[in-house]
Biotite code that builds the C-alpha atoms (Angstrom):
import biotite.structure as struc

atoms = struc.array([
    struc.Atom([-6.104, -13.577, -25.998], chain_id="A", res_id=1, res_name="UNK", atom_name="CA", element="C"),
    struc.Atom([-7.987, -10.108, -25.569], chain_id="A", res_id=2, res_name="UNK", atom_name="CA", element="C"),
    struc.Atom([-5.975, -6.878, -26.395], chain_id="A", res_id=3, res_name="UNK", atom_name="CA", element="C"),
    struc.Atom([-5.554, -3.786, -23.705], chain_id="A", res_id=4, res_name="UNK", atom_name="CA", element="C"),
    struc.Atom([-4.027, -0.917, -25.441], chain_id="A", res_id=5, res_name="UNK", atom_name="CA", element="C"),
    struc.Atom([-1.883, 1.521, -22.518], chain_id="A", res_id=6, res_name="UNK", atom_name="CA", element="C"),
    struc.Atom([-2.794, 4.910, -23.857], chain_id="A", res_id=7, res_name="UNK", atom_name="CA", element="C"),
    struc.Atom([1.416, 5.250, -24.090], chain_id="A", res_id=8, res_name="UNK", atom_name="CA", element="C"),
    struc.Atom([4.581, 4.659, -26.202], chain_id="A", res_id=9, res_name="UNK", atom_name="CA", element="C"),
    struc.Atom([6.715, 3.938, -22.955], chain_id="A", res_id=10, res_name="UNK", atom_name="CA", element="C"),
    struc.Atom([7.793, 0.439, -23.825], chain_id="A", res_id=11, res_name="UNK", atom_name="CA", element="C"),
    struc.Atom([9.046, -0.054, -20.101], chain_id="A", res_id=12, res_name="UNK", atom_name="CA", element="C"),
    struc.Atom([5.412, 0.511, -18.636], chain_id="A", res_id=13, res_name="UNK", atom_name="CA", element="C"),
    struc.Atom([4.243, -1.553, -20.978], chain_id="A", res_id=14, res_name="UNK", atom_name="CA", element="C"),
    struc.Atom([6.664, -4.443, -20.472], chain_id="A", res_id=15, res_name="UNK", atom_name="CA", element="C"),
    struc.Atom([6.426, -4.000, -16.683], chain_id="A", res_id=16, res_name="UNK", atom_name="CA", element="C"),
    struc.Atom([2.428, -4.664, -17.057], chain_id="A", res_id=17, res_name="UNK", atom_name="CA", element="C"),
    struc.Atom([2.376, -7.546, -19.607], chain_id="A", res_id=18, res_name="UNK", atom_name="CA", element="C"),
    struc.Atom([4.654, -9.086, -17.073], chain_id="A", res_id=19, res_name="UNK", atom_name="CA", element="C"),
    struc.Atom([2.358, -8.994, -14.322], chain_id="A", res_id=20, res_name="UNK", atom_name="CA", element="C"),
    struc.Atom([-1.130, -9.956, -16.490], chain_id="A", res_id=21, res_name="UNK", atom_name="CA", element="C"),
    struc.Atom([1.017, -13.304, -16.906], chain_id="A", res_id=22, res_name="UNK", atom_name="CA", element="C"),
    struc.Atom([0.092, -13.321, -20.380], chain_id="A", res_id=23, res_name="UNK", atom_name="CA", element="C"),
    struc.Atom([-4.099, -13.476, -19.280], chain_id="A", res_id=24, res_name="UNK", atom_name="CA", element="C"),
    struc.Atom([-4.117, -9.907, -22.033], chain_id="A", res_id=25, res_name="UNK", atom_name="CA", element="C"),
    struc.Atom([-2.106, -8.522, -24.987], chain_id="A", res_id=26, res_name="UNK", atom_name="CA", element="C"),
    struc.Atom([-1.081, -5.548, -23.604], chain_id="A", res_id=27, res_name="UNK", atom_name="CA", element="C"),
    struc.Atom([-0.049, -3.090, -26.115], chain_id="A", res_id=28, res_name="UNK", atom_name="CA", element="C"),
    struc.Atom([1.368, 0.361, -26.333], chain_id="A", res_id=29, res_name="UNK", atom_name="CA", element="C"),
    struc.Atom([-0.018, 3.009, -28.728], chain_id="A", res_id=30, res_name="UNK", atom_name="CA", element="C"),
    struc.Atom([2.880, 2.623, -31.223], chain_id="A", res_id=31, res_name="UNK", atom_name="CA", element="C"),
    struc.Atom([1.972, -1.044, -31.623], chain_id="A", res_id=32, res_name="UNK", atom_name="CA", element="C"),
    struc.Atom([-1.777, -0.311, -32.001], chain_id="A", res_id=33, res_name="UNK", atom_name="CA", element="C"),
    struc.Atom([-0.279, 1.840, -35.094], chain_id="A", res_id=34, res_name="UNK", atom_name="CA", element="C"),
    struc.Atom([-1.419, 5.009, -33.344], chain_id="A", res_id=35, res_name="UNK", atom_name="CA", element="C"),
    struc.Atom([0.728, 7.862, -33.602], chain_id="A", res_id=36, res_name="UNK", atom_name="CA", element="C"),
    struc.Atom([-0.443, 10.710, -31.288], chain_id="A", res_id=37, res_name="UNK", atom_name="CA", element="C"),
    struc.Atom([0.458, 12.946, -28.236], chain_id="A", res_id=38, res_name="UNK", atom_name="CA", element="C"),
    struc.Atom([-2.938, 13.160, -26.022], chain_id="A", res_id=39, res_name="UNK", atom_name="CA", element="C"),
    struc.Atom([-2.500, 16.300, -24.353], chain_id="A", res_id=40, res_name="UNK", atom_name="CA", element="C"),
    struc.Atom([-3.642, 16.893, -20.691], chain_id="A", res_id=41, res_name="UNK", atom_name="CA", element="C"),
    struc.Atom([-5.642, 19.700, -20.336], chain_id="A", res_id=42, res_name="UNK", atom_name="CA", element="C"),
    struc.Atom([-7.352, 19.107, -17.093], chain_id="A", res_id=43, res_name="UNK", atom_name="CA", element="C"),
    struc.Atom([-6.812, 20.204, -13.454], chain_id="A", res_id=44, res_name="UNK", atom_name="CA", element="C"),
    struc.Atom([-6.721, 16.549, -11.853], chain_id="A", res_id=45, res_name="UNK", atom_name="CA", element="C"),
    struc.Atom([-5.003, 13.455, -12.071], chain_id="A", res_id=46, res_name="UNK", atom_name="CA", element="C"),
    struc.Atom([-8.422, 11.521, -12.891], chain_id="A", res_id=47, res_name="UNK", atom_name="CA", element="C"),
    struc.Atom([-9.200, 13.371, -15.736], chain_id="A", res_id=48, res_name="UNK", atom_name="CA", element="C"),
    struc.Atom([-6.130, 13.560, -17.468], chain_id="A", res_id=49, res_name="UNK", atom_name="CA", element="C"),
    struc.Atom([-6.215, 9.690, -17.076], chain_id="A", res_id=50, res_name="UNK", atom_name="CA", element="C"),
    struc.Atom([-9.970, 9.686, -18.225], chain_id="A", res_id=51, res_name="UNK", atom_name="CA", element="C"),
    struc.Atom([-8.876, 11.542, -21.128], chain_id="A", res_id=52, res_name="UNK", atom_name="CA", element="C"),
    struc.Atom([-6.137, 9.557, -22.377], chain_id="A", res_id=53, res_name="UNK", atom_name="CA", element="C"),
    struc.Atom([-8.267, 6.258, -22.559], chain_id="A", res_id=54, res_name="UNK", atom_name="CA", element="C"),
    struc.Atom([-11.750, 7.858, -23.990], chain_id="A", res_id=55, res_name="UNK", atom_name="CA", element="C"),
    struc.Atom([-9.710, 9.235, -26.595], chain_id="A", res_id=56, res_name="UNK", atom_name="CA", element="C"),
    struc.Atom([-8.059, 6.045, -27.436], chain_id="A", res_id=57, res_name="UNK", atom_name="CA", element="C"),
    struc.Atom([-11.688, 3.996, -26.860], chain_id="A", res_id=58, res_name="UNK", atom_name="CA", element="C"),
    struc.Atom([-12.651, 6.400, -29.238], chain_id="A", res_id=59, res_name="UNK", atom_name="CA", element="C"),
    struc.Atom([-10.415, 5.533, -31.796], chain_id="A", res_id=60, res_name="UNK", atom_name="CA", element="C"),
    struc.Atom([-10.437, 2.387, -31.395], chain_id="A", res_id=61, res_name="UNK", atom_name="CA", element="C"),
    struc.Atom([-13.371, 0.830, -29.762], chain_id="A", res_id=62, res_name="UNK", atom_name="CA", element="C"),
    struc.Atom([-11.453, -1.478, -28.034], chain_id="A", res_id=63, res_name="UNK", atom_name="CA", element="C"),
    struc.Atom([-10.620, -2.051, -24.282], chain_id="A", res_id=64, res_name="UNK", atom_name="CA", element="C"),
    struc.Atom([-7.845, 0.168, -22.809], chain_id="A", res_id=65, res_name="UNK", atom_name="CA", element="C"),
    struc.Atom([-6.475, 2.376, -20.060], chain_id="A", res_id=66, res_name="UNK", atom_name="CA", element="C"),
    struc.Atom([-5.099, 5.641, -19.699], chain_id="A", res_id=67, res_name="UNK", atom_name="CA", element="C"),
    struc.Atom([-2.721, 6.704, -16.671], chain_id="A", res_id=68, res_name="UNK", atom_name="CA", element="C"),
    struc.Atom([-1.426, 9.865, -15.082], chain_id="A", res_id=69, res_name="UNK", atom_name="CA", element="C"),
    struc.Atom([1.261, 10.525, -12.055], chain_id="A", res_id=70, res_name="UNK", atom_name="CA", element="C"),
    struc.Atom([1.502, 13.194, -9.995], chain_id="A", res_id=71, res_name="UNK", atom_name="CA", element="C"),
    struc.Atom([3.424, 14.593, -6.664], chain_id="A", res_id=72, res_name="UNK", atom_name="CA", element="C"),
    struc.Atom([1.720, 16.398, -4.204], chain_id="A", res_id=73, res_name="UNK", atom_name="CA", element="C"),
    struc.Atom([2.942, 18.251, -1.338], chain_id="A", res_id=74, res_name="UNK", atom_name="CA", element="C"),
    struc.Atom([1.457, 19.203, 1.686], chain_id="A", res_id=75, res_name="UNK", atom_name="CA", element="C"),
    struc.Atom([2.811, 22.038, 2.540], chain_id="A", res_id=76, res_name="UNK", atom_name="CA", element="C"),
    struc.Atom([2.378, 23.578, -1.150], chain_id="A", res_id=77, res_name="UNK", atom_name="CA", element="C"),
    struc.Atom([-1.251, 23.143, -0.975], chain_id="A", res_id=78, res_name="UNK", atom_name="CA", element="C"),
    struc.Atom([-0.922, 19.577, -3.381], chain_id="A", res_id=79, res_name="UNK", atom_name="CA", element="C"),
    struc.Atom([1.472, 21.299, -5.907], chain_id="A", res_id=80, res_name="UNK", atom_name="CA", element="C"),
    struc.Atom([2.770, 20.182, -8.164], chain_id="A", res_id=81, res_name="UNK", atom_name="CA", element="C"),
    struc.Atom([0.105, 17.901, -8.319], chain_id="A", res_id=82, res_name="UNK", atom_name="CA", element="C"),
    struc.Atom([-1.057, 16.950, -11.851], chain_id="A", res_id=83, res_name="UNK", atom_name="CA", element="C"),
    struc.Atom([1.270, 19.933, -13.650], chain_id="A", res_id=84, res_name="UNK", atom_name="CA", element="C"),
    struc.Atom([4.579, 17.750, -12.093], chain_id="A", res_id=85, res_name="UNK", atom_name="CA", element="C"),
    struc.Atom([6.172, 17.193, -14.898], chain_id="A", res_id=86, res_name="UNK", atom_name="CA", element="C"),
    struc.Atom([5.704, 20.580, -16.224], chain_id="A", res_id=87, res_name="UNK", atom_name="CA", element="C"),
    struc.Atom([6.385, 22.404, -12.849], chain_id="A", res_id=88, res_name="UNK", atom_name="CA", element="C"),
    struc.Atom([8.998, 24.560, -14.331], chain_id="A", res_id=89, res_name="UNK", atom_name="CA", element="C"),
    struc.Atom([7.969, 24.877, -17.643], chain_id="A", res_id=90, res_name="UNK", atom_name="CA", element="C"),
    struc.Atom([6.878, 23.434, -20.928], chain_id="A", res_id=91, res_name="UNK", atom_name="CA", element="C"),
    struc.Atom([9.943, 21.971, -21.579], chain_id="A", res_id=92, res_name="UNK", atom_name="CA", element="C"),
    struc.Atom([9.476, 19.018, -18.904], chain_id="A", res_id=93, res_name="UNK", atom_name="CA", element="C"),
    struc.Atom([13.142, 19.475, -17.275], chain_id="A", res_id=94, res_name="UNK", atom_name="CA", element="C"),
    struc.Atom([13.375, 17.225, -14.054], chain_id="A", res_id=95, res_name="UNK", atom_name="CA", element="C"),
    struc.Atom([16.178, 18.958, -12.722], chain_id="A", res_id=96, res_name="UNK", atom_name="CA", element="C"),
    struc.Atom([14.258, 22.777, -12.800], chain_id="A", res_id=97, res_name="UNK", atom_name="CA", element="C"),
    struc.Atom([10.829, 21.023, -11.446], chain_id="A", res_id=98, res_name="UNK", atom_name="CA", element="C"),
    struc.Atom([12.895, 19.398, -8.472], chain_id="A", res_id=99, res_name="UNK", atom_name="CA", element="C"),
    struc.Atom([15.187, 22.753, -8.266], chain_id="A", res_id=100, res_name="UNK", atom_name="CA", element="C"),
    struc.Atom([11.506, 24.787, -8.074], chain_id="A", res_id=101, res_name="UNK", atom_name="CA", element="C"),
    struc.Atom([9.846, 22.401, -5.266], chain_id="A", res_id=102, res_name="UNK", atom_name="CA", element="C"),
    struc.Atom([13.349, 22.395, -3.053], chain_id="A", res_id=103, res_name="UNK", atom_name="CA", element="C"),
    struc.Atom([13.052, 26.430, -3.218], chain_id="A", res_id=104, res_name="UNK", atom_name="CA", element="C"),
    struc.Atom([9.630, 26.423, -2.650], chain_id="A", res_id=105, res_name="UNK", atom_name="CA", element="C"),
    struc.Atom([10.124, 24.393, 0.697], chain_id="A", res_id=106, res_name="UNK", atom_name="CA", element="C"),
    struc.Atom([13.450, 26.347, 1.861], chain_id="A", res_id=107, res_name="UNK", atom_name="CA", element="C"),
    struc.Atom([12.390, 26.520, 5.593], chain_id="A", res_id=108, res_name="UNK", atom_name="CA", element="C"),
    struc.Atom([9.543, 24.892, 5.741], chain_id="A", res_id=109, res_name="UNK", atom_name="CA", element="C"),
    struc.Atom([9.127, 22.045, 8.346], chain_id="A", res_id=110, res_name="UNK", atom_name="CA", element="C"),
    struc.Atom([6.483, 20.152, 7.094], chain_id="A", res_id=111, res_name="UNK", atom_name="CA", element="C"),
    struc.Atom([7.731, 18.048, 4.217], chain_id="A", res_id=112, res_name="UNK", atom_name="CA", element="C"),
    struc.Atom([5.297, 15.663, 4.310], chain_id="A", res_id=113, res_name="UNK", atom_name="CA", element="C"),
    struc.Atom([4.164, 15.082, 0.075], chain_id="A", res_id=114, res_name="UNK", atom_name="CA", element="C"),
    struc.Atom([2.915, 11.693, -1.639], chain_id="A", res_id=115, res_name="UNK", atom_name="CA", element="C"),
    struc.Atom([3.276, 10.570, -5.021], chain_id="A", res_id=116, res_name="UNK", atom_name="CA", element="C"),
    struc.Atom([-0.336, 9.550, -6.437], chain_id="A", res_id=117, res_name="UNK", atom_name="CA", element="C"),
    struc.Atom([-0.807, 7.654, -9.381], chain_id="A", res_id=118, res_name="UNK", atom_name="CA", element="C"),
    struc.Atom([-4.609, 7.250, -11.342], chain_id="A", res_id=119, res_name="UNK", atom_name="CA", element="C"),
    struc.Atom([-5.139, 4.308, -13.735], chain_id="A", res_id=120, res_name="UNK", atom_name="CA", element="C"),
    struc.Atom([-8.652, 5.155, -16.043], chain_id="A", res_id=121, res_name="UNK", atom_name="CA", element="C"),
    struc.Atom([-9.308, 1.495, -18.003], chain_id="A", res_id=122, res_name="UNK", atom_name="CA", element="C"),
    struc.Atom([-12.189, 1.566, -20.613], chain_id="A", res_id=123, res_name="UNK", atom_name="CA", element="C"),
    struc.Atom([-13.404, -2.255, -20.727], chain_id="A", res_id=124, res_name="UNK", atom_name="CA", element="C"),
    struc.Atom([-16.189, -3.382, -22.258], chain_id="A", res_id=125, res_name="UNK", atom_name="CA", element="C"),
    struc.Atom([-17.108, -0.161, -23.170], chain_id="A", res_id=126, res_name="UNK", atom_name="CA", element="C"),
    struc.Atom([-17.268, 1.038, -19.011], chain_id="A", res_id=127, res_name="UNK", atom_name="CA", element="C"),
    struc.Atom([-15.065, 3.075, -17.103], chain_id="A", res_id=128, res_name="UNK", atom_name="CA", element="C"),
    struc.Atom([-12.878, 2.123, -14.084], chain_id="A", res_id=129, res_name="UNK", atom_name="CA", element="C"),
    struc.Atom([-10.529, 4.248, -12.253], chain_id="A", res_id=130, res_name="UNK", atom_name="CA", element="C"),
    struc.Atom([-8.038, 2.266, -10.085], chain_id="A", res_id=131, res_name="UNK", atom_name="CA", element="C"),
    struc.Atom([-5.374, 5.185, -7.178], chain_id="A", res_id=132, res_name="UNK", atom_name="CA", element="C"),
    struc.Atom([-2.007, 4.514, -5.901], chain_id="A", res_id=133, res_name="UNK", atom_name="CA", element="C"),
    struc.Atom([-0.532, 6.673, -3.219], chain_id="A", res_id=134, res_name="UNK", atom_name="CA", element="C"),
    struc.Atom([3.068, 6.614, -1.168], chain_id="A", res_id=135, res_name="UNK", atom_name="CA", element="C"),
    struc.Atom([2.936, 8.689, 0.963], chain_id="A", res_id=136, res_name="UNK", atom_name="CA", element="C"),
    struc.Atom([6.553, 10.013, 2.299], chain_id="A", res_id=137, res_name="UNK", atom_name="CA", element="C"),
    struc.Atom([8.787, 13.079, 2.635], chain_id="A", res_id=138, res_name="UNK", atom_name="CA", element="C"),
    struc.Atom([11.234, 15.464, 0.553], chain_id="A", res_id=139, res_name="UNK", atom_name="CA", element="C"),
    struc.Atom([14.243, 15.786, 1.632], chain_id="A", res_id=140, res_name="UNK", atom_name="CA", element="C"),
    struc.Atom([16.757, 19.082, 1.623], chain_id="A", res_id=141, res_name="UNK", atom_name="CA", element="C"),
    struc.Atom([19.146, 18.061, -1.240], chain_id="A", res_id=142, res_name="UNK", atom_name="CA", element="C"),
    struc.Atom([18.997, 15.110, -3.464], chain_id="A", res_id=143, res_name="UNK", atom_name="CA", element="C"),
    struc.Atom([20.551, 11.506, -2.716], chain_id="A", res_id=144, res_name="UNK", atom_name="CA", element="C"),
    struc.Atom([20.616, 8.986, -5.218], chain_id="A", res_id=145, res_name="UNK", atom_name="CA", element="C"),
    struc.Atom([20.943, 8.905, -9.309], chain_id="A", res_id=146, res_name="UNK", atom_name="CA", element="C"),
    struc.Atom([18.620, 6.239, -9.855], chain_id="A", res_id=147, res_name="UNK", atom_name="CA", element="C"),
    struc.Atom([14.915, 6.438, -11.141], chain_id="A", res_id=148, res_name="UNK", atom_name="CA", element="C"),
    struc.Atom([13.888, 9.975, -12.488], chain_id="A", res_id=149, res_name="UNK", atom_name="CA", element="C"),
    struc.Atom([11.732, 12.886, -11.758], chain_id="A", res_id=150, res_name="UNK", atom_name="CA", element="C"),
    struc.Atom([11.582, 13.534, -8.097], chain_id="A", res_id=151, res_name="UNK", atom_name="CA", element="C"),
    struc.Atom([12.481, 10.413, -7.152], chain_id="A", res_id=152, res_name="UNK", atom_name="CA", element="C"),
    struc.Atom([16.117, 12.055, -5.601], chain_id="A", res_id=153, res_name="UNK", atom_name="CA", element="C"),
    struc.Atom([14.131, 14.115, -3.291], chain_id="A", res_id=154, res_name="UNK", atom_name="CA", element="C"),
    struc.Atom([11.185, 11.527, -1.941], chain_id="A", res_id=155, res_name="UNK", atom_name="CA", element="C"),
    struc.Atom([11.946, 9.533, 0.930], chain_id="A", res_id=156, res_name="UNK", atom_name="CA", element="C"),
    struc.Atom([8.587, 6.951, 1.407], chain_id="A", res_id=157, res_name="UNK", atom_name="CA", element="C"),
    struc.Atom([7.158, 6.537, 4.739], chain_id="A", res_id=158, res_name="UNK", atom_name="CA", element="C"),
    struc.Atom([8.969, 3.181, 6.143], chain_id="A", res_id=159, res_name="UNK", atom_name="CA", element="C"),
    struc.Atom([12.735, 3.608, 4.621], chain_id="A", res_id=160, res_name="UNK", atom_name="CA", element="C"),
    struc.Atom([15.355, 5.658, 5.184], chain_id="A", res_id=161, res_name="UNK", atom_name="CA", element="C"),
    struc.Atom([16.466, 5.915, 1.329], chain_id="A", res_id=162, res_name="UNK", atom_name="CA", element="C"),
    struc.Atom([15.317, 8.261, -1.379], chain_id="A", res_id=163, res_name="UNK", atom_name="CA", element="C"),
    struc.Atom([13.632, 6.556, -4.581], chain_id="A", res_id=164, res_name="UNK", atom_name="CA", element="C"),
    struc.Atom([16.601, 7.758, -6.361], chain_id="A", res_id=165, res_name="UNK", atom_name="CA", element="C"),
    struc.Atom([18.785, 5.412, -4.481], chain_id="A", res_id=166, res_name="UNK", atom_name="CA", element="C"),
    struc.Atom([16.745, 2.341, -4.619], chain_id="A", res_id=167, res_name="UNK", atom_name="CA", element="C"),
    struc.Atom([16.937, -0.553, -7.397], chain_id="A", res_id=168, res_name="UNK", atom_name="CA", element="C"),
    struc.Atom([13.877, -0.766, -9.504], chain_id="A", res_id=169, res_name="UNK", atom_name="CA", element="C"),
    struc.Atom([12.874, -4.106, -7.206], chain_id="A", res_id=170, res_name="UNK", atom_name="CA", element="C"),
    struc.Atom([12.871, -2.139, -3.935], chain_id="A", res_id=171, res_name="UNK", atom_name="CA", element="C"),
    struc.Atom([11.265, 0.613, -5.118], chain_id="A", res_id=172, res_name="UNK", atom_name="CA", element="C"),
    struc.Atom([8.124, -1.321, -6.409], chain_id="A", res_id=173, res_name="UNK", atom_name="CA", element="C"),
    struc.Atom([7.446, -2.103, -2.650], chain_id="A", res_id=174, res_name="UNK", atom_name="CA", element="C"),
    struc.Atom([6.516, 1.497, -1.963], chain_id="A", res_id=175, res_name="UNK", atom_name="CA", element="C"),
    struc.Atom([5.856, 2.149, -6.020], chain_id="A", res_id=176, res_name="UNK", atom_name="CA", element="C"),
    struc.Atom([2.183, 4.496, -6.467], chain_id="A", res_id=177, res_name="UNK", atom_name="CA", element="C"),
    struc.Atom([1.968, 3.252, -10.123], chain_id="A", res_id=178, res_name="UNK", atom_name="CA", element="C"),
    struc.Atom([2.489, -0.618, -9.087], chain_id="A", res_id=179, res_name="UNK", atom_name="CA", element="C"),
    struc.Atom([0.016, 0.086, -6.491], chain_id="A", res_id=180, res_name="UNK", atom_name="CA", element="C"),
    struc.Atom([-2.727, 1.341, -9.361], chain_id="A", res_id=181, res_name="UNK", atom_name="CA", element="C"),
    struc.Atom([-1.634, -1.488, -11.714], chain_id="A", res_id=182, res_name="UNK", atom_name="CA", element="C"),
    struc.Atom([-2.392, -4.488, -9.221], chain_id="A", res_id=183, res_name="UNK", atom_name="CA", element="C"),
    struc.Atom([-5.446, -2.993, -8.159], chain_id="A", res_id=184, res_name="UNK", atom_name="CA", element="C"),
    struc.Atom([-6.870, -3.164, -12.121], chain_id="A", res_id=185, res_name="UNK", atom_name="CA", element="C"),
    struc.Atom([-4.746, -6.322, -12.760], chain_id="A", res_id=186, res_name="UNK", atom_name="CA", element="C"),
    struc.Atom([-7.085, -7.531, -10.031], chain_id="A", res_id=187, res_name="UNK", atom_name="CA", element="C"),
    struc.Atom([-10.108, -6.134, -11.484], chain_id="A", res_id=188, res_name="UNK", atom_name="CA", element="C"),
    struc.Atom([-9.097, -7.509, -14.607], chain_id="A", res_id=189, res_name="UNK", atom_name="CA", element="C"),
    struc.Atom([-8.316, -11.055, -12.882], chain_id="A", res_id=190, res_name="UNK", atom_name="CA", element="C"),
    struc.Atom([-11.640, -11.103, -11.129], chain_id="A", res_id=191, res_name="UNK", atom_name="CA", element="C"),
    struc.Atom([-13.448, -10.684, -14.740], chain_id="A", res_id=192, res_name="UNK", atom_name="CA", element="C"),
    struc.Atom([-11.283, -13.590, -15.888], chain_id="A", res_id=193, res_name="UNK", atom_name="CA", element="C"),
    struc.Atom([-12.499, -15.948, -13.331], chain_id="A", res_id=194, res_name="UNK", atom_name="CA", element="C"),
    struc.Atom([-16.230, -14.881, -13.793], chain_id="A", res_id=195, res_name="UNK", atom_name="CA", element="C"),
    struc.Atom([-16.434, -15.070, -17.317], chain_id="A", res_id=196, res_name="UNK", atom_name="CA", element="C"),
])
């Protein structure tokens, strides 16, 4: 079976995408490719931090794998906080001061329209792919819900009336950005399968 390394050490992700491949690829993190490093994201977009994150690991390696990165982006904030979300508030990557920061930022404002967008970069046969997903949606005033992480209290996607903080993991993956990016290189990858 060919091996995809995910340029990441979150076992979930990985999990979550081996599932899906229905056992077509090895999917791997970077801990069980015996890599032990922190790619850092330096750039100003989502598509090059993901570009980043899977040259560097092609380049290591020299074998196929794919690099992701996440970001929320808000309409009325001119796309912040974009691809610096998880540091919004600081270095130290605290989801309660990012979502503290955006909810002050929009204090009065009437447009809450924002999206979560998520960019998939896969290095496969030694050519790049990027794969988007985007829900779009709204933030709310306060935060409902405990579930999920990040912003996901605050972001109510177009089409329901809950918060991704109040969903199950299940529900969530019908509006989910990242799912959306996955299927759309899982069908890439599929579509190689079947040609090959």
């Amino acid at each position: 079976m060919d091996q995809l390394i995910f340029a990441t050490n979150n076992q979930h992700k990985v999990s979550e995408v081996k599932a899906i491949l229905e056992g077509k690829y090895d999917v791997i993190s970077l801990s069980d490719a015996g890599i032990d490093i922190d790619i850092p994201e330096p750039y100003e977009t989502l598509e090059e931090n993901a570009i980043e994150k899977a040259k560097v690991i092609h380049k290591m390696t020299g074998k196929n794998c794919f690099g992701e990165d996440t970001g929320l982006e808000v309409m009325a904030l001119n796309g912040e906080p974009g691809v610096k979300s998880a540091r919004y508030a600081g270095e130290e990557k605290s989801f309660s001061n990012n979502t503290i920061k955006l909810l002050s930022k929009l204090d009065g404002v009437e447009n809450r329209k924002a999206q979560f967008r998520a960019v998939i970069a896969l290095v496969f046969n030694g050519k790049l792919y990027t794969f988007e997903g985007v829900c779009k949606g709204l933030i709310i005033a306060s935060e409902r819900g405990t579930k999920g992480f990040g912003y996901d209290p605050v972001f109510v996607p177009d089409g329901s009336d809950k918060t991704f903080g109040e969903m199950e993991m299940e529900e969530k993956n019908l509006y989910n950005h990242r799912q959306i990016a996955v299927n759309k290189m899982i069908d890439f990858l599929k579509s190689t399968i079947t040609t090959n």
